[in-house]
VEXPA-366914 format. One line per 4 residues: number of its first residue (from 1); their letters; for each residue x, y, z of C-alpha. Coordinates in steps of 0.001 Angstrom, whole numbers, plus 500000, padded with zeros to 6 digits. Example, Ala and Ser with C-alpha at 12.3 -4.5 7.8 and 13.67 -1.06 7.14 Angstrom:
BEGIN
1 = as = 512300/495500/507800; 513670/498940/507140
This chain:
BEGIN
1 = xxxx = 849794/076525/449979; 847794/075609/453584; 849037/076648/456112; 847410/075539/459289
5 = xxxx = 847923/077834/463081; 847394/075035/465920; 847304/077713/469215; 850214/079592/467314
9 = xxxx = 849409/083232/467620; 850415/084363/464049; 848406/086882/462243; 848514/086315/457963
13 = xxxx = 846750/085835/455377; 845923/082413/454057; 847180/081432/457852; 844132/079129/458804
17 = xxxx = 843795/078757/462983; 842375/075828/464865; 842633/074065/468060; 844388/070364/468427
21 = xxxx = 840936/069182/468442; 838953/071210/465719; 841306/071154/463469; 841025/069154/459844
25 = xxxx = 843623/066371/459219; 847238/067797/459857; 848439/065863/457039; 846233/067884/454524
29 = xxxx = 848901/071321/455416; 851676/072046/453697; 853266/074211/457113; 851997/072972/459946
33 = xxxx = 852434/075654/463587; 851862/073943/466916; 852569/075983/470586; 852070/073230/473411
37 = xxxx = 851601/076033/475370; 848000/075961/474442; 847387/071963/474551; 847163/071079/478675
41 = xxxx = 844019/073191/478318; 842544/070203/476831; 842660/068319/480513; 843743/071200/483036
45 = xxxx = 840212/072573/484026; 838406/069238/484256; 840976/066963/485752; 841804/068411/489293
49 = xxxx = 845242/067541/490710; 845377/064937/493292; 847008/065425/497094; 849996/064838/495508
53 = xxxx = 849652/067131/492937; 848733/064807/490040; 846257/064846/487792; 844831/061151/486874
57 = xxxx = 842151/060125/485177; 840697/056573/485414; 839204/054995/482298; 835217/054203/483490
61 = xxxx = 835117/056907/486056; 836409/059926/483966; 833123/060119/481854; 835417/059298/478707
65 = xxxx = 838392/061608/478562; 841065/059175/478639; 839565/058027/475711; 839357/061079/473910
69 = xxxx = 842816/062140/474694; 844257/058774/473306; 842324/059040/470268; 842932/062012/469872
73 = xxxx = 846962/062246/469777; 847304/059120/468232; 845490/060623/465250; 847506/063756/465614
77 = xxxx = 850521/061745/465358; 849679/059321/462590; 848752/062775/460306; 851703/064415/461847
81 = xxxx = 854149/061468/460334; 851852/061400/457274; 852709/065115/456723; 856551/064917/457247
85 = xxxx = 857067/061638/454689; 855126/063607/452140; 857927/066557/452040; 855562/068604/454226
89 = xxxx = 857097/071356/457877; 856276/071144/461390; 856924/074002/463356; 856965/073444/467127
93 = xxxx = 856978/076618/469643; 859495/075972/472323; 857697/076130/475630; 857980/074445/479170
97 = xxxx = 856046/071433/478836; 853371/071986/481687; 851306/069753/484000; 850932/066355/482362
101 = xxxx = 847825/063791/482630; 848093/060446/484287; 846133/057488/482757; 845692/054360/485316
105 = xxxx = 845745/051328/483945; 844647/048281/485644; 846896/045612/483545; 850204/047981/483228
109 = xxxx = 851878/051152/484559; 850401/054609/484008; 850993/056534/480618; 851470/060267/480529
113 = xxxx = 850094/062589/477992; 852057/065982/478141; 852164/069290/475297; 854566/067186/473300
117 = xxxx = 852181/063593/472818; 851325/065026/469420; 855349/064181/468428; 855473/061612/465568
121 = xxxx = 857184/058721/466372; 860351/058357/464555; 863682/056464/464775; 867074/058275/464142
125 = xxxx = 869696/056587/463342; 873575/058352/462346; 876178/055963/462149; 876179/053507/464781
129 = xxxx = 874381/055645/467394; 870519/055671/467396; 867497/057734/468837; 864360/057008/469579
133 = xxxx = 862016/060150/468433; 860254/061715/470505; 861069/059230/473421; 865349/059858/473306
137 = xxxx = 864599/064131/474260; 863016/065910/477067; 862643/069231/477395; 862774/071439/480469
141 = xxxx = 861949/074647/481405; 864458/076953/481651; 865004/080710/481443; 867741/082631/479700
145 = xxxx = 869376/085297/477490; 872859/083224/477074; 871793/082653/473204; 874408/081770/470636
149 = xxxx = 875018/079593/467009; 873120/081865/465074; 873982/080640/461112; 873385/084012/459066
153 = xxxx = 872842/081823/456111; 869788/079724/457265; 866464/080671/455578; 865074/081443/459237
157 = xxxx = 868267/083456/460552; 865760/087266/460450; 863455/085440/463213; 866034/083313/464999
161 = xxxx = 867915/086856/465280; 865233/088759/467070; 864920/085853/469706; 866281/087254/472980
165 = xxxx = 865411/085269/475558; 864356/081604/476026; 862067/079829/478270; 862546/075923/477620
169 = xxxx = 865427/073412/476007; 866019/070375/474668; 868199/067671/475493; 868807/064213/475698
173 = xxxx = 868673/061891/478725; 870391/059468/476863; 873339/061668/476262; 873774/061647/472438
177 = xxxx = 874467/065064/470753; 871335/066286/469001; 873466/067643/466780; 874400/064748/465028
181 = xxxx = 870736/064042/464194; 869564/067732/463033; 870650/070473/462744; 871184/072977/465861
185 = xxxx = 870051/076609/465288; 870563/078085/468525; 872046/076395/471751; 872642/078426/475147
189 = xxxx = 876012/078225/476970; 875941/075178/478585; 875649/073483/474769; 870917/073033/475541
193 = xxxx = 869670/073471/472234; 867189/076486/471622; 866241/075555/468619; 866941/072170/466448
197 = xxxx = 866135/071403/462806; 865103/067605/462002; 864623/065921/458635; 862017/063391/459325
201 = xxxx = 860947/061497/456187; 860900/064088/453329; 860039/066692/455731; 861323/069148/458381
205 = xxxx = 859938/069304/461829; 861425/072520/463995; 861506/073413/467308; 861788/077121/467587
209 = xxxx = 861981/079723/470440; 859456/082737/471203; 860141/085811/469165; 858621/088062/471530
213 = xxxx = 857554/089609/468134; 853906/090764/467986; 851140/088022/465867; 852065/090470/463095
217 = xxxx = 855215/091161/462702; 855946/087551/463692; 854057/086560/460832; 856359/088721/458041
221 = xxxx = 859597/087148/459505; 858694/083570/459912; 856545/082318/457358; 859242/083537/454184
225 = xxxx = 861607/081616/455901; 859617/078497/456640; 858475/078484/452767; 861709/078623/451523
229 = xxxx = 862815/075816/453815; 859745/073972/452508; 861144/075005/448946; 864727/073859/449280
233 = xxxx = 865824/071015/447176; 866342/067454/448930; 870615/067131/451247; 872909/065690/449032
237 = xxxx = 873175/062564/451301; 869593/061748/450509; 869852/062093/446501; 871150/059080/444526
241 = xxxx = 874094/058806/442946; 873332/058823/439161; 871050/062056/439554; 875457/063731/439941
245 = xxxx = 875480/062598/435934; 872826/065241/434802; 874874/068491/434905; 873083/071904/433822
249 = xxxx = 875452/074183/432062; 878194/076095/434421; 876628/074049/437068; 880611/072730/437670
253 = xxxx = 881902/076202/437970; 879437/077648/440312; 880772/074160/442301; 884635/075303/441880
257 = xxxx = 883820/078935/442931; 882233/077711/446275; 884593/074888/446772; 887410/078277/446779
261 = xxxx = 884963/080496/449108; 884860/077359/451415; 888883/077391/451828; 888923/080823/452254
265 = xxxx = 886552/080538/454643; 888800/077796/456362; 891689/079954/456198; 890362/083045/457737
269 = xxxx = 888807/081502/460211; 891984/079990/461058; 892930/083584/461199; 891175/084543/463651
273 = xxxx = 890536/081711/465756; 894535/082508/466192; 893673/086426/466390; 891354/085829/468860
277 = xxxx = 893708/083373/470966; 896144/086610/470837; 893441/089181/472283; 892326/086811/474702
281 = xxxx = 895683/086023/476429; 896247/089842/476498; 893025/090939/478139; 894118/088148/480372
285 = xxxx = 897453/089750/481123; 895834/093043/481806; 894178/091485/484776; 897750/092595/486260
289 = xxxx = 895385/096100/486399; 892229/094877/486741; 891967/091262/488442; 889115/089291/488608
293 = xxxx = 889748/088744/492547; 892811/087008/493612; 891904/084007/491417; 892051/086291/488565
297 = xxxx = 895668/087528/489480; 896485/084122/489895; 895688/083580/486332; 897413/086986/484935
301 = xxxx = 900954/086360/486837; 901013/082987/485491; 900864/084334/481900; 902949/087206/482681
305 = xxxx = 905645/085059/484265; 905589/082998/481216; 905746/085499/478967; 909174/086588/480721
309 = xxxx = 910535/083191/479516; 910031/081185/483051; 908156/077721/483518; 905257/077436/485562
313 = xxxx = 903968/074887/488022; 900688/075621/490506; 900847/074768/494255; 899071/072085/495423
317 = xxxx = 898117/073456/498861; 898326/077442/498152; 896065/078743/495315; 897761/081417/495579
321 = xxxx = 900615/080806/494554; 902870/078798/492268; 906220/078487/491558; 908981/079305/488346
325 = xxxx = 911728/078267/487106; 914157/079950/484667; 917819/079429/484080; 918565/082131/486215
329 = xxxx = 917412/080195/489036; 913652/079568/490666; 911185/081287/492768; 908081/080747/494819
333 = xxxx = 905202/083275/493988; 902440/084108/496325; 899506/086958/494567; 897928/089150/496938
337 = xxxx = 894806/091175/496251; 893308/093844/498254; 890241/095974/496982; 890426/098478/499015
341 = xxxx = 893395/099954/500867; 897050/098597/500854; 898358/094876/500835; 899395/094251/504359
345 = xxxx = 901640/091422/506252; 898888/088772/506819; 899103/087915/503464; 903095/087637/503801
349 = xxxx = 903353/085381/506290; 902209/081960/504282; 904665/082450/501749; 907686/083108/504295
353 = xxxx = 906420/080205/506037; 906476/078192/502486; 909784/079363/502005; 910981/078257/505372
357 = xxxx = 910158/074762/504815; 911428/074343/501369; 914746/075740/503065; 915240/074206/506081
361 = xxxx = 913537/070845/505577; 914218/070018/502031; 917213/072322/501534; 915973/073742/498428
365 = xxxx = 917214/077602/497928; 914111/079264/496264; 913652/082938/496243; 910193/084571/497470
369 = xxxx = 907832/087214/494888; 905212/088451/496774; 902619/089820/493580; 900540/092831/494979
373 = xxxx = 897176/094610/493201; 895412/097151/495526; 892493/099870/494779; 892513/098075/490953
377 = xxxx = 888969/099848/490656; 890664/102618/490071; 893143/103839/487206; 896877/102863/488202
381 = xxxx = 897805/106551/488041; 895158/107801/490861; 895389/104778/493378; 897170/104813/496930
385 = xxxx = 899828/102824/498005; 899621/099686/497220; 901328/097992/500330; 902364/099138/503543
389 = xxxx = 905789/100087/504995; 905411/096904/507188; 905085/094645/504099; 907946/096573/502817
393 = xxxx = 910069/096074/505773; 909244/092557/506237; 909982/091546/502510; 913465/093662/502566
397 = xxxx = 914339/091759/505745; 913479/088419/504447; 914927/089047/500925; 911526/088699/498836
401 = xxxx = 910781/090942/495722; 908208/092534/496565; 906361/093235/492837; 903172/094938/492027
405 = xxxx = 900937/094298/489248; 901273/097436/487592; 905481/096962/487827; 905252/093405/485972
409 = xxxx = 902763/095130/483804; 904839/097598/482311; 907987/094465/482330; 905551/091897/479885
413 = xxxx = 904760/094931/477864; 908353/096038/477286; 909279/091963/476448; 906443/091682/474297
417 = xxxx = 907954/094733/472482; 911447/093384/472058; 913614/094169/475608; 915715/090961/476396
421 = xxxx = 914025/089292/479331; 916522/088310/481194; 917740/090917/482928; 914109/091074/483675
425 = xxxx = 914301/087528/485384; 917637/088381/486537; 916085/091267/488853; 913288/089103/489766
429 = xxxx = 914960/086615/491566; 917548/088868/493560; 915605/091615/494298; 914932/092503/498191
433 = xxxx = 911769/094821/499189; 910201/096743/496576; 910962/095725/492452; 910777/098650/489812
437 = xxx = 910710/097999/486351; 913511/100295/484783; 913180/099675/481138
């Protein structure tokens, strides 16, 4: 088997290396490994950037480089496309593309030639949407360690598993999903792919992050995985019909045993998509403890107050607070968070003022819940008070429950238990000054 190195520092034997230039026919390789990284050093030192930061080159005045350049990746290309519709694997290190190269041209607009002009031109096609290949992707530098999709089973899952950072992604102007023309091996948290499998022709052309691994160990990890790849039998979609006719013996019960690990596999992770949906809504109620700001015990009184059986509905002018409704009658909520020190009256004031005008103009009779986290850096059994005897005072006088996060706390985890919640609710909504959970 060739294998050919184009700038790819890999370290191997039977790994031949070359340059984009030197190197024999790329459609004589079985495994083909090309880092752009290496291929603006073909024009960077002898075409100097113009004033506005361009570099050009103008057939007849650039001693012949244009020339050379188009030549040369159009011969790339053509042995490139020869090598993929022969069943042959492109490997293509993910990097930032770099400074391109203008060409002028006196009858038309400029072209560009950029690390990626070696691409074979392909067209895509998956249903009714279509993509031009290499022309329907761009890709951007970009920095990050938010890496995630990793499929244990793939033949290259020990090298896509040591990736930890990425400097460059792929995506599409035209806004298509890449995923629904290859297959995506690693994509960041925005949904960029990090690394994308296409079948072009026969073949397999892959864009692949940085290990970070040294030429060596690099080497051990990658190239077992890129020959099985090369070694793996044609997709089902791509085989024709009447080859389904020529069984092997047990072939259908190895097809009925994975056909049952498949719905298991459905059904547990069913499991614990729900499991997860469970953990997640009570790390979210602990923010009750341990808010993410104000916003965050926003988010953990609406769950709370939910749990305790009453409907929700967000203000439109307060973000702080919302209001609920139960049979036992409705409230208007208002979350205060203070990181350091006690809750004090300032943040009173807009929900007695709320409360006012849902009185006395619209003579709607709503109680007040003023929510209260302070100090919630530390444990709930070492912090201070966590509002002052003014707040107190004012929220006795006014008739508003005055609730802390750690009271409503221990209320949702008594409910969630079994206690009936409505004397919970009941207490809620008559409750002036200070509220104690008395389970």
């Amino acid at each position: 088997m060739r294998i050919l190195s184009v700038g790819w520092e890999i370290e191997r034997a039977g790994i031949e290396r070359a340059s984009l230039h030197d190197a024999d026919s790329l459609a004589s390789y079985e495994i083909v490994l090309i880092d752009p990284a290496e291929i603006p050093k073909l024009w960077g030192p002898y075409v100097p950037p113009d004033r506005d930061g361009v570099r050009r080159l103008v057939p007849g005045y650039d001693q012949g480089l244009a020339r050379a350049l188009d030549n040369l990746f159009a011969a790339r290309k053509e042995e490139l496309s020869g090598l993929l519709r022969a069943g042959g694997l492109v490997a293509v290190r993910l990097r930032p593309p770099g400074e391109p190269v203008e060409i002028v041209s006196v009858s038309g607009p400029a072209r560009r030639i950029h690390a990626y002009s070696f691409l074979p031109n392909f067209s895509l096609t998956r249903e009714r949407q279509f993509l031009p290949f290499p022309q329907g992707i761009r890709v951007l530098p970009r920095r990050g360690r938010d890496i995630h999709g990793l499929d244990l089973a793939h033949p290259l899952a020990g090298y896509l598993a040591v990736v930890r950072r990425y400097e460059a992604v792929i995506v599409s102007p035209m806004g298509v999903p890449l995923g629904d023309f290859g297959k995506v091996l690693l994509h960041n948290r925005l949904g960029d792919v990090l690394a994308w499998e296409l079948r072009l022709g026969e073949g397999r052309l892959l864009f692949l992050p940085a290990s970070g691994l040294s030429p060596r160990e690099e080497a051990e990890i990658l190239i077992p995985g890129l020959v099985s790849l090369l070694e793996e039998p044609p997709p089902p979609e791509s085989r024709p019909e009447w080859l389904s006719r020529y069984e092997l013996p047990r072939e259908a019960e190895v097809r009925g045993e994975l056909a049952e690990i498949a719905e298991r596999e459905r059904e547990l992770a069913e499991r614990r998509a729900s499991l997860e949906k469970r953990l997640w809504e009570a790390e979210v109620l602990k923010g009750l403890l341990f808010p993410a700001g104000a916003s965050g015990l926003v988010r953990a009184a609406l769950k709370a107050f939910r749990v305790l059986g009453f409907e929700t509905q967000g203000e439109e002018i307060d973000a702080h607070g919302f209001t609920v409704t139960s049979p036992e009658g409705q409230a208007l909520v208002r979350a205060a968070w203070s990181l350091e020190g006690p809750v004090t009256t300032g943040v009173y004031r807009p929900l007695l003022l709320a409360l006012d005008h849902l009185r006395l103009e619209k003579g709607e009779s709503i109680h007040g819940i003023l929510l209260v986290a302070a100090e919630t850096v530390h444990d709930p059994k070492r912090r201070g008070p966590r509002f002052t005897d003014a707040l107190r005072r004012a929220c006795e006088e006014h008739g508003i429950s005055l609730v802390t996060g750690e009271e409503l706390f221990e209320a949702v985890r008594a409910v969630l238990g079994g206690e009936d919640p409505v004397p919970v609710r009941r207490s809620l909504l008559s409750t002036s000054g200070p509220w104690r959970w008395r389970g």
